[in-house]
C-alpha positions as CSV (number, residue, x, y, z in Angstrom):
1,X,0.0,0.0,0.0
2,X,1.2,3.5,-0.8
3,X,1.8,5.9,1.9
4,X,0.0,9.5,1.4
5,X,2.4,12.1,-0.2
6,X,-0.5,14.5,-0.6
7,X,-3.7,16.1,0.1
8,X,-5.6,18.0,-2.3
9,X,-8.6,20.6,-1.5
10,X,-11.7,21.7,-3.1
11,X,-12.0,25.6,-2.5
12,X,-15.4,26.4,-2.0
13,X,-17.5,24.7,0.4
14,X,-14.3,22.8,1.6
15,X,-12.1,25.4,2.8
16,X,-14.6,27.8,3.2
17,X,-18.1,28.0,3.3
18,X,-18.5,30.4,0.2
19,X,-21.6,30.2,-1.7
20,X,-24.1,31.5,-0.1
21,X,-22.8,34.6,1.7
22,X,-20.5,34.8,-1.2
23,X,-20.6,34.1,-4.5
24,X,-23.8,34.3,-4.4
25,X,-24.0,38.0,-3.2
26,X,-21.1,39.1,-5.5
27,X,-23.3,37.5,-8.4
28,X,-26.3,39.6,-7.7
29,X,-23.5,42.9,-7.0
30,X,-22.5,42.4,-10.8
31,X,-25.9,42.1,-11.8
32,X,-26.8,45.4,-10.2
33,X,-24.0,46.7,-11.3
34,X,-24.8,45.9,-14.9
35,X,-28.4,47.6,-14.9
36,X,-29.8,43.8,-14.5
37,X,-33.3,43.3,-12.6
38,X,-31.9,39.6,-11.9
39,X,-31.5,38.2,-8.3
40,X,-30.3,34.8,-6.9
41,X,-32.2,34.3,-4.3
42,X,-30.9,31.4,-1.4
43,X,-33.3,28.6,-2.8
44,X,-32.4,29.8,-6.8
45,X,-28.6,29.4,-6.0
46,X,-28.8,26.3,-4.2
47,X,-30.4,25.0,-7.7
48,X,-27.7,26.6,-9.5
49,X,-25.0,25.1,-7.7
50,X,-26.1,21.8,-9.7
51,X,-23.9,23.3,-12.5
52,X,-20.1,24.1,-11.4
53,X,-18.1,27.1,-13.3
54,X,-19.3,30.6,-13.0
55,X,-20.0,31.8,-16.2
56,X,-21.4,28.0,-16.9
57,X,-23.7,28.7,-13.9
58,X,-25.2,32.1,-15.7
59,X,-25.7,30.4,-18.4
60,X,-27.4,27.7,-17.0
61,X,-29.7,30.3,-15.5
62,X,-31.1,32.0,-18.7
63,X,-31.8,28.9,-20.5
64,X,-33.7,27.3,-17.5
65,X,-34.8,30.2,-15.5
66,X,-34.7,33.7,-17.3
67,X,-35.8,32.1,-20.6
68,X,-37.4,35.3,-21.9
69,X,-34.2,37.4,-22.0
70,X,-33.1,38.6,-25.1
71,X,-29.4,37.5,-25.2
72,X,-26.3,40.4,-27.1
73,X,-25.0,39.1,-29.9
74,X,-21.5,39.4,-28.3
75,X,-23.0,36.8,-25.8
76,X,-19.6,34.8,-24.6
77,X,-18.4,38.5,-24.0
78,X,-20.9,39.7,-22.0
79,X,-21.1,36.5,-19.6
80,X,-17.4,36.6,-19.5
81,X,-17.3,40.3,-18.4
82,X,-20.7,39.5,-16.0
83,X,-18.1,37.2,-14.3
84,X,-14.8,39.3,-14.0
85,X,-17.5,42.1,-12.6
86,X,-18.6,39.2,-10.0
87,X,-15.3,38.3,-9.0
88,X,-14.0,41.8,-8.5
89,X,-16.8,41.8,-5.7
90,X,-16.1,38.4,-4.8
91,X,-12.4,39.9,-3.8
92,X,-13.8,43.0,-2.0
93,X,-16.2,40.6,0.2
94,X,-12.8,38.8,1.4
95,X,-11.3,41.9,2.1
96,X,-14.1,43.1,4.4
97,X,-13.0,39.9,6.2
98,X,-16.7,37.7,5.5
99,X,-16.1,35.2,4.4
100,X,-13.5,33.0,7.0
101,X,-12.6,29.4,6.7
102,X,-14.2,26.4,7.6
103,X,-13.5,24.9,11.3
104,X,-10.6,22.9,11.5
105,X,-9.3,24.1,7.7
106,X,-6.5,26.3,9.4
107,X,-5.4,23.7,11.8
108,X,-5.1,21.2,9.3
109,X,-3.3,23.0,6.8
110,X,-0.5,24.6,9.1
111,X,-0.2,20.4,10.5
112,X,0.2,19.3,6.9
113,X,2.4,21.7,6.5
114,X,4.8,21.1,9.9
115,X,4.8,17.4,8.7
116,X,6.1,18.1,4.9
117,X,3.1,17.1,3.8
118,X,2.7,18.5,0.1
119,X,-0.4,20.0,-0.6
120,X,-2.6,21.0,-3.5
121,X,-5.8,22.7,-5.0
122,X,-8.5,21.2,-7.3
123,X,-11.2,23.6,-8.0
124,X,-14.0,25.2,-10.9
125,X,-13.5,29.0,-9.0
126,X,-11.3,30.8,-10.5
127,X,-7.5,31.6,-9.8
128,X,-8.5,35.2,-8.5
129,X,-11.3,33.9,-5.8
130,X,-8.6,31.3,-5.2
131,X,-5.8,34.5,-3.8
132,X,-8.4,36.2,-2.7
133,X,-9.5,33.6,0.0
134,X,-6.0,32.1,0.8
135,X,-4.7,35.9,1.7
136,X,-7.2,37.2,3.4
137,X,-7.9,34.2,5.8
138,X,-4.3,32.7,5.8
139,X,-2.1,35.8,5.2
140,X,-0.2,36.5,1.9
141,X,2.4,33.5,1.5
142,X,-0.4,31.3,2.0
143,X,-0.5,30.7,-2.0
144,X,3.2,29.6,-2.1
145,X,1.7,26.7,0.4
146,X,0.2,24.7,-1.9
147,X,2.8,23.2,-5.2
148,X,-0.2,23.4,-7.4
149,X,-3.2,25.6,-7.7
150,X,-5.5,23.7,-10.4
151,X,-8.3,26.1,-10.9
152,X,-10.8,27.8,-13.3
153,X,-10.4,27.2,-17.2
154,X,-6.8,25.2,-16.8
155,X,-9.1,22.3,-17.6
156,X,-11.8,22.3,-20.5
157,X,-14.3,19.9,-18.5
158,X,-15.1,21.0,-15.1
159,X,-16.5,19.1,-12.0
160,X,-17.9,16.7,-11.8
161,X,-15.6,15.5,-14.9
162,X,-12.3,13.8,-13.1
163,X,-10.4,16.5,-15.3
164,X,-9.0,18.9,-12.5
165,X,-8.3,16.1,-10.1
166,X,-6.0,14.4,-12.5
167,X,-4.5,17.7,-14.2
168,X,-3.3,18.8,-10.3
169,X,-2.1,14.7,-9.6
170,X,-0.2,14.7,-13.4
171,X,1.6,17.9,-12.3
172,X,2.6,16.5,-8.7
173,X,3.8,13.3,-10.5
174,X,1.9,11.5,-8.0
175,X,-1.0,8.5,-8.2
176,X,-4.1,8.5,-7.0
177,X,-3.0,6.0,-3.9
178,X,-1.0,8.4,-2.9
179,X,-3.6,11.0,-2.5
180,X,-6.6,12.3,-0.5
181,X,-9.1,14.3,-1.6
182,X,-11.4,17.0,0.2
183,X,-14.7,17.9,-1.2
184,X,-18.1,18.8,0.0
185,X,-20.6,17.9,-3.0
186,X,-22.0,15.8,-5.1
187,X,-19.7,17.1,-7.7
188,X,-17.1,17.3,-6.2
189,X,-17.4,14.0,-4.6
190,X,-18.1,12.5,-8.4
191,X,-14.6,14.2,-9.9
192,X,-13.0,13.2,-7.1
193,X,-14.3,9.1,-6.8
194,X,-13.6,9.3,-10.9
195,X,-10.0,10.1,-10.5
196,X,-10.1,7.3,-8.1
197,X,-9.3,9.6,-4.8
198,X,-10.0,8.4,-1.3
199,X,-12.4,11.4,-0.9
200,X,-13.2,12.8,2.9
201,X,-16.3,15.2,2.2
202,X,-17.6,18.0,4.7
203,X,-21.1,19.1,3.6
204,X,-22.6,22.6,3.8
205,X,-26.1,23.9,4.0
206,X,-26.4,23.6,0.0
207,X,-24.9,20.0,0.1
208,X,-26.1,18.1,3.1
209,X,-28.6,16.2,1.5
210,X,-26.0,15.2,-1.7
211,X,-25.6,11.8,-2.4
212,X,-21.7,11.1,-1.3
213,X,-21.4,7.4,-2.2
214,X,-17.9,6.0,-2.5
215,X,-16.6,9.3,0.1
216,X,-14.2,7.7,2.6
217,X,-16.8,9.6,5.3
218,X,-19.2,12.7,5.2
219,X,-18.9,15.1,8.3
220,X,-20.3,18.2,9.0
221,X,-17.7,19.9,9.4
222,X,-13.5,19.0,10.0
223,X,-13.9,19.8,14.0
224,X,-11.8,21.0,16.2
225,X,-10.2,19.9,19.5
226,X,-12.7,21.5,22.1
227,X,-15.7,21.3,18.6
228,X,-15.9,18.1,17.5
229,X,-17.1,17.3,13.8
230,X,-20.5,15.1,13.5
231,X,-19.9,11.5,11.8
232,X,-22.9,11.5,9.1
233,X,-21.2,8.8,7.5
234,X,-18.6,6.5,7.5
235,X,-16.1,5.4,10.5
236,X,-14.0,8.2,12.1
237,X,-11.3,5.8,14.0
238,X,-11.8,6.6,17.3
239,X,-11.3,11.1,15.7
240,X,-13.2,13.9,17.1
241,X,-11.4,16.2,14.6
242,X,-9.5,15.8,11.4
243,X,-6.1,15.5,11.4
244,X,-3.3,13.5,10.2
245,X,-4.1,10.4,12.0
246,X,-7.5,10.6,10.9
247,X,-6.7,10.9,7.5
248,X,-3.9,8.3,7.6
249,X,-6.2,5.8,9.4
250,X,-9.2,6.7,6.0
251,X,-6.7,6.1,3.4
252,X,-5.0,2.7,5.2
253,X,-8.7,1.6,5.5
254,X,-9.7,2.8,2.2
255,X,-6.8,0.9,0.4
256,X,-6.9,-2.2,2.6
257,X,-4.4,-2.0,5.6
């Protein structure tokens, strides 16, 4: 059996819990901004979340929800400038300090990181949102913590396609043995499983009711010491919190030991 060289993150939902007070809100700032009467309500973007990718997810929305507006005839430009509007207020949310990390994300990292664990990113957001969380939560070196940042359009096919998954696991020269993944929905979980990762998920709000088969374990959350996660799935070995152990004692069990 391999021994783990690496773990590799989902951004949002898994590092932090971004959608909703998020993306979400910097989506309907850009429409505003735009002179658009559209707004994402909390039940509408939990609906759109079925569809991962930004621009994808506008999209998405005027053929299934906003069927009766008249799209520009420079229509990959104006969802393409829609988005860099969104994720210039995505950015000015993280400034304002909003939008912090997930319980337990901080601990982990800074433990991976004492124990030469490498570490990685596999996401659909975009490189930008990707800075913008790392250095306002974890401080400005926190990008030059992780050896690769797979994010946004470096793959055609996003979640739940395997595509980013193996694109960040090609550039590590690693296997998949040799790897953990951290997700928190059903498409993540599906990219993940595909690229045949041992998969720990953490659900939010938007993604508690996903279906996670093939995830090592679902949790609520990663815990802390004196806050301890809640097992929805899956055995924890003897854990209260992620850590190490924990996620050494997931892979052994995952890969037979």
């Amino acid at each position: 059996m391999s021994n783990i060289e690496a773990l590799i993150f989902d951004v949002d939902g898994t590092l932090a819990d971004t959608e909703r007070d998020g993306h979400r809100i910097a989506f309907n700032l850009a429409f505003q901004a735009a002179g658009l009467d559209w707004d994402w309500s909390i039940e509408l973007y939990g609906e759109l979340l079925a569809v991962t990718g930004g621009k994808e997810r506008i999209r998405f929305y005027l053929e299934k929800y906003n069927t009766s507006f008249k799209k520009p005839a420079d229509f990959s430009e104006f969802v393409a400038g829609l988005h860099a509007s969104k994720t210039g207020f995505y950015t000015k949310l993280m400034a304002q300090g909003k939008i912090p990390l997930r319980p337990g994300v901080e601990r982990l990292l800074r433990e991976a990181r004492r124990a030469g664990m490498r570490i990685a990113i596999a996401t659909t957001t975009t490189p930008e949102n990707v800075t913008a969380l790392l250095g306002y939560t974890l401080g400005g070196g926190a990008l030059k913590w992780f050896e690769v940042i797979g994010a946004g359009d470096v793959v055609p096919a996003k979640k739940p396609a395997p595509d980013i998954f193996n694109y960040v696991m090609k550039k590590m020269n690693l296997a998949p043995e040799q790897c953990v993944a951290f997700e928190d929905s059903y498409n993540g979980i599906r990219s993940a499983t595909q690229a045949k990762l041992t998969t720990l998920i953490t659900t939010t709000g938007y993604t508690q009711d996903d279906d996670f088969s093939g995830a090592a374990i679902v949790l609520d959350q990663m815990g802390e010491p004196n806050a301890p996660f809640k097992v929805i799935e899956g055995n924890a070995h003897g854990h209260g919190y992620v850590d190490l152990a924990m996620v050494r004692a997931l892979h052994k069990a995952a890969h037979g030991g």
